[in-house]
N, C-alpha and C positions, 0 to 999 in steps of 0.2 A: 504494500500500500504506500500511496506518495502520492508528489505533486509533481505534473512536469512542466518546460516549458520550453522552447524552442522558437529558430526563422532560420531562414534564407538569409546568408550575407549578402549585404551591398555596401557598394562604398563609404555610403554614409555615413554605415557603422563603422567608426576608426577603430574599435575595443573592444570584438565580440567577445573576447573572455571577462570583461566587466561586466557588457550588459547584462549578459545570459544568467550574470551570478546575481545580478541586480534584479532581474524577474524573478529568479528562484526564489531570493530572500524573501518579495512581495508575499509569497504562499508559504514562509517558514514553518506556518500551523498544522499543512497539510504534511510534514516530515523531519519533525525535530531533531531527529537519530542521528542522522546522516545527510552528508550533500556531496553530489560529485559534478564533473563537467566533462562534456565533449565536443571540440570545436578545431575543423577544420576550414579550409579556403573557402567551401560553400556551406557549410551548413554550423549553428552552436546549437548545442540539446543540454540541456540542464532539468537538475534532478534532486527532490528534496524527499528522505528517506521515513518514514514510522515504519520500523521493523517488526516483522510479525511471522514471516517462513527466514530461515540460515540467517539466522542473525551475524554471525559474524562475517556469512560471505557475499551478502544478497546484492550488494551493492549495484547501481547503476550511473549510468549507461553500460550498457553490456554491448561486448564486442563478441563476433563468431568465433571461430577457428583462425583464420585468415585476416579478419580486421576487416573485411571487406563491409560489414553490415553491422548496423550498430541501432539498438533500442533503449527508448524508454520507454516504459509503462504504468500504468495507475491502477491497481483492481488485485483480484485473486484470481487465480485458474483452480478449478475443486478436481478435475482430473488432470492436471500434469503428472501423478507421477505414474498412469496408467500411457499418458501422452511420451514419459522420457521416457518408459521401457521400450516403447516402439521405435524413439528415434535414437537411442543406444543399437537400438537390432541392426538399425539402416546404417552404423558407421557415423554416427554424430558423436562427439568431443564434448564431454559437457564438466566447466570448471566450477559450476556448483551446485547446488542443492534448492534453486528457487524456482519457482514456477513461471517466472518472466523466463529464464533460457530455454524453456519449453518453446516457447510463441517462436524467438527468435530463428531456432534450429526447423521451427517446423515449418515459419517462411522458406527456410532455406529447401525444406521439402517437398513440400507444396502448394507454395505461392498463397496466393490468393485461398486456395482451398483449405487452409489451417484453420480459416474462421470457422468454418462449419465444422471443425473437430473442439474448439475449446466451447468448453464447457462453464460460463463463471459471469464475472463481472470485471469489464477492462477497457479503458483507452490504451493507444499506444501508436508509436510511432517509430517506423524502422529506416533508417535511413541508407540507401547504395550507393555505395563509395563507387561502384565500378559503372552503374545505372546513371548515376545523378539523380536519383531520384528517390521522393519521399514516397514513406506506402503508411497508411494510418487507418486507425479501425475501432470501432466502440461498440459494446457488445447489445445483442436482440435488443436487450430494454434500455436501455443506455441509463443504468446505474450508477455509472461512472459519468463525469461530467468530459466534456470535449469544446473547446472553442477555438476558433479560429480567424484574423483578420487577412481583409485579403481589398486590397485597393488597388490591385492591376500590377503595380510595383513591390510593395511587399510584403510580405507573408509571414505571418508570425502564427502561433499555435501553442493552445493548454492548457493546465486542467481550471485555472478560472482566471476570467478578462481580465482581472485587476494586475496579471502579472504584465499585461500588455505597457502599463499604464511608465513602464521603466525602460522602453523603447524608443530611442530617436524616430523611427517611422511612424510611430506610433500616431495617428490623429484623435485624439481626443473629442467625438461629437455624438449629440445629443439626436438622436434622430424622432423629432416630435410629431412625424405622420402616425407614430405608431402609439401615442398616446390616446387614444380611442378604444385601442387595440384591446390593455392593457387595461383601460377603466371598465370593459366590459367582464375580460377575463379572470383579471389580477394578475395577467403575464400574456406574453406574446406566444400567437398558440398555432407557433410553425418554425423555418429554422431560421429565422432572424431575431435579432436582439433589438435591443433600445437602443444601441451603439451603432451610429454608421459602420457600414462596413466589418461587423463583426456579425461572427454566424453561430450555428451549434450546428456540430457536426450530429443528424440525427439517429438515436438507435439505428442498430442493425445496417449502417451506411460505415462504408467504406471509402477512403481517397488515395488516389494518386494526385503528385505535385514537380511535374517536373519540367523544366526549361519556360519557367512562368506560365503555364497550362495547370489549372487544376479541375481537376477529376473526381466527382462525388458519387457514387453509385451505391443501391440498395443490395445486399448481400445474402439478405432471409427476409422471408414474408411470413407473418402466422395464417396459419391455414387450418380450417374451422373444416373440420368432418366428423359432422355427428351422427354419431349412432344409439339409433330410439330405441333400438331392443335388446337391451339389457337392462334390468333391475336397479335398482339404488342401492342393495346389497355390495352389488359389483362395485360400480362405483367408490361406495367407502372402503371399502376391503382395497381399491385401485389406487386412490387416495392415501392413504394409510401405510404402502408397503411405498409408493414413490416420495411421500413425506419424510418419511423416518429415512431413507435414501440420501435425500437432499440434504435434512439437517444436519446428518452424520459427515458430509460430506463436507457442508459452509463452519464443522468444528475443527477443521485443519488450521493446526498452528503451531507457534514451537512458545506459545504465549497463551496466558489464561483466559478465555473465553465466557462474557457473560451475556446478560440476556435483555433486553427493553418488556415490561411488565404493563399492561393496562388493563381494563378489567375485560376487555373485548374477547373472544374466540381466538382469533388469530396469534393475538402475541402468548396467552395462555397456551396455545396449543404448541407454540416452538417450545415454551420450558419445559412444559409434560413432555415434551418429545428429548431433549437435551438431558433433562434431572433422568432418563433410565441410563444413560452413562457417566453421567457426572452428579453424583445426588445433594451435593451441595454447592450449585451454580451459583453464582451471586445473582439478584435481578435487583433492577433499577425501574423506581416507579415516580412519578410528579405530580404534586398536587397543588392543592391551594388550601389559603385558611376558610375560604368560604365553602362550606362546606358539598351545598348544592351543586357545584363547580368540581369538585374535586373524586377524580377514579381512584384516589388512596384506600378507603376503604375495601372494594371492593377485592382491587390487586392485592391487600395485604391480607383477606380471608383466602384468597386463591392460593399463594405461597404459602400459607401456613399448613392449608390443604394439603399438598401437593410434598413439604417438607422442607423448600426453600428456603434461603435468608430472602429478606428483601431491605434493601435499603433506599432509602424513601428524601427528599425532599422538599418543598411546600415553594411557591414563588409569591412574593409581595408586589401589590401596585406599584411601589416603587421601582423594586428590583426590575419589573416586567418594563416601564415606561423609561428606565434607565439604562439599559439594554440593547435598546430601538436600534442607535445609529449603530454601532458594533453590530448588530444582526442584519442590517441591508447595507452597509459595507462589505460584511462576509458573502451575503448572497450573490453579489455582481450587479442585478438586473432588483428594480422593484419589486417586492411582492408584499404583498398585504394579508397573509395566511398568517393570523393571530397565533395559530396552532406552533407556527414556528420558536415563536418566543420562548415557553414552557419546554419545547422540546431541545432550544438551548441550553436553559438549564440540570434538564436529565442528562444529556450527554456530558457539562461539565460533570456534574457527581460521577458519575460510571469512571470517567478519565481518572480519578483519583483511587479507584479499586484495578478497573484491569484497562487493555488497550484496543481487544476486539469485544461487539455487542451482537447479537442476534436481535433484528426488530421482525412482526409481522406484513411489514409495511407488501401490496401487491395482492394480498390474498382477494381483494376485493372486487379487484377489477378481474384478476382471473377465472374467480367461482362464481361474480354475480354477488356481491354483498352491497351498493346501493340502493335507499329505497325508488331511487328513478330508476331501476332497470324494474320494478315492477310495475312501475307506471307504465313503463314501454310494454309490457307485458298485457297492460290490459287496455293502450293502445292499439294493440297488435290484434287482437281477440274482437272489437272495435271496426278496424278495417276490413278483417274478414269476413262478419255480419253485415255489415251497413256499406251498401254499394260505393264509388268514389264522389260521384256527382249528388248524390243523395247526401254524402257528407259536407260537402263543401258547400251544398243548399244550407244544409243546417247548421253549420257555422257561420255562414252571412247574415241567417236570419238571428239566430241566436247574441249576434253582436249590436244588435239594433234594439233588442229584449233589454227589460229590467232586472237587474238580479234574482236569478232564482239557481237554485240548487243543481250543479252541474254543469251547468253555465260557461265555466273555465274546463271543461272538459270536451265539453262539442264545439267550441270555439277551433283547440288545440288539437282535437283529431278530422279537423278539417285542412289540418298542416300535414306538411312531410315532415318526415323524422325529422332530419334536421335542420327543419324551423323552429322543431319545437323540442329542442336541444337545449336542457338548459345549464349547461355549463358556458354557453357563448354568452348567456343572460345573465351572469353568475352574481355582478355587481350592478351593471347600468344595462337595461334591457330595450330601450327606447334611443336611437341614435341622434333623438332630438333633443330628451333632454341630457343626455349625454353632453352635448355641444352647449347647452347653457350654462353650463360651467367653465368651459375654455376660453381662454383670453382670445384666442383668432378663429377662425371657422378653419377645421380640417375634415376635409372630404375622404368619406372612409367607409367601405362599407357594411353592408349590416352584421352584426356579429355574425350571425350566424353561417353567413358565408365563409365564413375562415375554417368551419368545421366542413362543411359540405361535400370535398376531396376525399376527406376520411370516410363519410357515406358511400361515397359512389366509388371508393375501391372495394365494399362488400355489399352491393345494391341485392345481392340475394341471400343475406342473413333476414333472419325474425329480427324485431327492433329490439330486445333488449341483449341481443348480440352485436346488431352493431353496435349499441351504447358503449356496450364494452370494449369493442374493438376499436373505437375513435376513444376514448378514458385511455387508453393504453398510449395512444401516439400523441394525448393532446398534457390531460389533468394529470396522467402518472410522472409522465416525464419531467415536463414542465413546473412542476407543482410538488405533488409528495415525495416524488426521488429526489428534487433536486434540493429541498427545503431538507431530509435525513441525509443527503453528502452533506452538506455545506456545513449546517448548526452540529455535527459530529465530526468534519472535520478541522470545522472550526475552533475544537478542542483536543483535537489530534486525536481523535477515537476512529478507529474502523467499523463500518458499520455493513453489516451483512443482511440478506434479506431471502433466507431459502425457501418463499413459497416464490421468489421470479427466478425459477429453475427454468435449464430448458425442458427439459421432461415431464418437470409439473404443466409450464406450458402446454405442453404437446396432451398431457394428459385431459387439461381442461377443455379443449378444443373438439372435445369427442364426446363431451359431456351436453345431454340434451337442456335446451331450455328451462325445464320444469324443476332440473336435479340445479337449477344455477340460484337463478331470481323466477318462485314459485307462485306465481299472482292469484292462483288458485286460493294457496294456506297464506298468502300473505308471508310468505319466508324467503331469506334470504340466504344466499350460501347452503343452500337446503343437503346438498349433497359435504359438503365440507362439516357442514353442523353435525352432521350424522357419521359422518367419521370421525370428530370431534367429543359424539357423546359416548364412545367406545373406551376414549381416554380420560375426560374431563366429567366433573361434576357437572348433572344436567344446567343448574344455575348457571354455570360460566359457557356451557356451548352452546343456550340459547339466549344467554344477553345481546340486546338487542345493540347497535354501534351507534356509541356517544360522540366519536369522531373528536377526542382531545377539547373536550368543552372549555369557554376560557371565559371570568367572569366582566371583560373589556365592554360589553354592554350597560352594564351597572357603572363601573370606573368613571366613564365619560360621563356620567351627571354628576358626579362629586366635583365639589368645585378647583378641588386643584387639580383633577387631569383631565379637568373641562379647560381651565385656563392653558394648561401646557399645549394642548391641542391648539388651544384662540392664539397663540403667541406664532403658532406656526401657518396657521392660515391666516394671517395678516404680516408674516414677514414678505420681504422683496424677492423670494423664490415664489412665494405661493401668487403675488399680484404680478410675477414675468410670465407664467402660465395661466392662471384661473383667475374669476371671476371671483372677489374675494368675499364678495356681500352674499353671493349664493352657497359658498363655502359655509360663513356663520349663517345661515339661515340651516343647513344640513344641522351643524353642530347646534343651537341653539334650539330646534325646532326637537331634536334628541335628547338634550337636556332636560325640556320643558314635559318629554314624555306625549309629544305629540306625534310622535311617527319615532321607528325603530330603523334608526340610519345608521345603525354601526359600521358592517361593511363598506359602506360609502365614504363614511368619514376616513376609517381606518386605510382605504386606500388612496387616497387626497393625501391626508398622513405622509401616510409611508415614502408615498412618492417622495414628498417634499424632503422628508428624511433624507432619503436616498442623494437627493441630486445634492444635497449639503457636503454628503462626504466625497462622492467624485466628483466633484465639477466647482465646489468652494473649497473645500480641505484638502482634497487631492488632488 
């Protein structure tokens, strides 16, 4: 595990062994252990180390046999050492014991085709001395972070922007088209950033980069083959032997190994899965003093259950609003997921016991665990009874109607799935009054549009499978992966996640509709719950998902982090972008208890937050 960073020489750069040490430093958090370099006439790769496989040898950049090809990397491989037996067979040379010389020897093997033998979570980037050229890769779900600039001249790349920010090429700019983007989603929800000219290289994509041509292509596709005739028996029993598979597999290390604790199924079901090898795991839980707000309880009957320690705790208003700028300077990009804060916190405690954590984070989006994929469900149910034209009657008329009961349903299933998508709706659902908050008119269009692509590359799923399969390439990536890298390794913790296996992948894709998101029972993860209740106390494998509840809606009427808030929408960040009077009418009209504007505020916030540290501080 680490941080990398790399470019392309040019002239420019009079001192690539400065620079490249100078970007490393920016991400010191991401590998305290260790830093190394490698820098010839075309290319510097820099490399900051948190040790977790050969501690004493692991070090990178890694060179082949010959010198000829040289990697770094960010992630784990969970089958390298079934990967280095086979490339020991073939005559590869191997000077140590880590799973990055794996990748390296198996480019050397099979090119391109090495992707679809590793098994894990990884960026990386290998560089041909004899080619001149780069080759670089981020795994199916892109767990690992990946970015890249690229202005026609120079190229830089790594595991996050901020290391760019130590680069003479470097341009420093704000690109404010996408600010629409962004107040709809709370993030840009495809491979561009908020930064001109910087990208994210996306899951499951692959690059070439050579003689200033660069190359981005898709490597894996998930591929959805269900099959209806087998039992929910099968299922958990399927479930159950590739889980305990996977987890055994993300506990490789030569370092102690704990757990992320909430009262949910998912993170429950990694410790029950982990405590049958290791029966006193340490787990890590967060709460709050408020107690409504707080999954402590419930995580700390579960461990006790179970036999675990848990070690537990609590975040303050203070601590939470004090936090802010250090957690979206860590981030890179904006983001307004209050969730992120607390989860801050959890990872610093854990960093003080051990240095890798198991979280459940993916199970949701793989088995069907939100409650929109049942709504899609009894969308679905919906379309196939009521003709299309018939529907789309009944939504015009139904719009013109005075409120009655269902109203907001025959509206919404006279939409296509994804109009009526609503993670593009997440914060600002209206592109009108979206804009009456922005200092200039930018022309942008309807959220929903930006998901659309991900529709119509599985236009023949049922909709609460495509839900899931646009959640995977839009909300996982973008959002809950990118928030458990950053706030864990923003305290130099590794963070693992063995329900986004490939094989659980692969196993979920075969799994029917009904065994996912149940709109029948009203259940979610129907089929994981039920492999769940095989291990777990029923209480904990049918709790329903609190999704990291955070008490920031109460906060904001108290009047001192109602003011901290007023100080920020009335500084000269908030009136260069927004309207500041519509600003305090959000946060005011919140206070007063007149409308529940948290998200909205929170992201207004954040932003401003954000722009304070790259663009005033940094």
């Amino acid at each position: 595990m680490c941080g990398f960073v790399g470019f392309r020489n040019t002239p420019e750069v009079r001192s690539p062994e400065s620079v490249v040490k100078a970007m490393a430093d920016r991400i010191v958090h991401r590998g305290p252990d260790d830093a190394d370099y490698y820098v010839d006439q075309d290319v510097s790769l820099g490399f900051r180390r948190l040790s977790i496989i050969d501690l004493e040898g692991g070090r990178q950049p890694i060179r082949n046999e010959d010198g000829t090809k040289v990697l770094v990397f960010n992630g784990e491989i969970y089958n390298f050492q079934a990967l280095r037996e086979d490339l020991l067979q073939k005559g590869h040379q191997f000077t140590t014991r880590t799973d990055s010389e794996t990748i390296l020897h198996g480019y050397e093997e099979y090119g391109k085709g090495i992707l679809q033998k590793l098994r894990g979570m990884f960026a990386f980037v290998i560089w041909d001395k004899e080619k001149k050229e780069l080759f670089g890769a981020r795994d199916i779900f892109g767990i690992k972070p990946f970015y890249y600039y690229h202005d026609g001249k120079t190229f830089l790349f790594g595991s996050e922007i901020k290391s760019f920010l130590s680069h003479p090429g470097f341009h420093k700019e704000l690109d404010e088209e996408k600010i629409p983007e962004y107040l709809s989603y709370e993030y840009i929800p495809y491979e561009n950033t908020i930064f001109k000219n910087v990208f994210k290289l996306p899951g499951a994509h692959c690059f070439t980069y050579k003689d200033g041509k660069l190359n981005v292509e898709r490597y894996y596709r998930i591929q959805y083959s269900i099959e209806e005739d087998k039992p929910l028996e099968y299922w958990e029993e399927a479930i159950q032997k590739e889980f305990s598979e996977s987890v055994a597999m993300h506990q490789i290390a030569d370092v102690e190994v704990g757990c992320f604790l909430s009262s949910g199924v998912d993170s429950s079901y990694v410790v029950k899965e982990i405590s049958k090898g290791t029966k006193k795991v340490k787990t890590f839980s967060v709460g709050y003093e408020e107690e409504k707000y707080s999954e402590l309880p419930y995580a700390q009957e579960f461990s006790q259950a179970v036999g675990v320690p848990n070690i537990s705790n609590k975040v303050s208003a203070d601590e939470f609003f004090d936090a802010v700028p250090e957690i979206q300077y860590m981030l890179d990009e904006p983001l307004p997921n209050p969730s992120e804060i607390p989860l801050y916190f959890l990872a610093q405690n854990a960093r003080k016991y051990v240095k890798v954590v198991l979280s459940g984070e993916g199970a949701d989006e793989l088995f069907g665990g939100y409650p929109m994929y049942l709504q899609g469900g009894h969308f679905a149910q919906y379309s196939r009874k009521v003709p299309r034209p018939v529907r789309k009657l009944a939504g015009a008329v139904a719009k013109r109607l005075p409120a009655f009961k269902g109203k907001h349903f025959i509206i919404r299933g006279a939409m296509e799935p994804y109009q009526r998508f609503m993670r593009a709706n997440y914060v600002f659902t209206d592109p009108a009054e979206r804009q009456k908050y922005l200092k200039r008119p930018i022309t942008s269009k309807a959220p929903e549009e930006y998901s659309k692509r991900y529709f119509d590359e599985v236009p023949n799923l049922d909709e609460p499978t495509q839900l899931q399969y646009v959640d995977m390439h839009t909300w996982m990536i973008y959002d809950i992966l990118l928030k458990a890298d950053r706030m864990s390794m923003a305290n130099s913790l590794e963070l693992r996640v063995p329900f986004l296996d490939k094989k659980m992948l692969e196993l979920s894709c075969r799994i029917p509709s009904r065994y996912r998101a149940d709109c029948q029972s009203e259940t979610t993860k129907r089929a994981l719950r039920s492999a769940a209740l095989k291990q777990l106390p029923e209480k904990t494998a049918r709790m329903k998902k609190l999704g990291f509840p955070v008490p920031l809606s109460d906060w904001l009427m108290e009047d001192k982090y109602y003011n901290k808030v007023k100080a920020a929408f009335q500084s000269d960040i908030a009136e260069k972008f927004f309207v500041t009077g519509e600003l305090m009418k959000l946060l005011d009209d919140h206070k007063a208890g007149k409308a529940k504007n948290m998200q909205k505020i929170w992201s207004f916030y954040s932003f401003i937050v954000w722009y304070d540290q790259f663009f005033v501080k940094n």
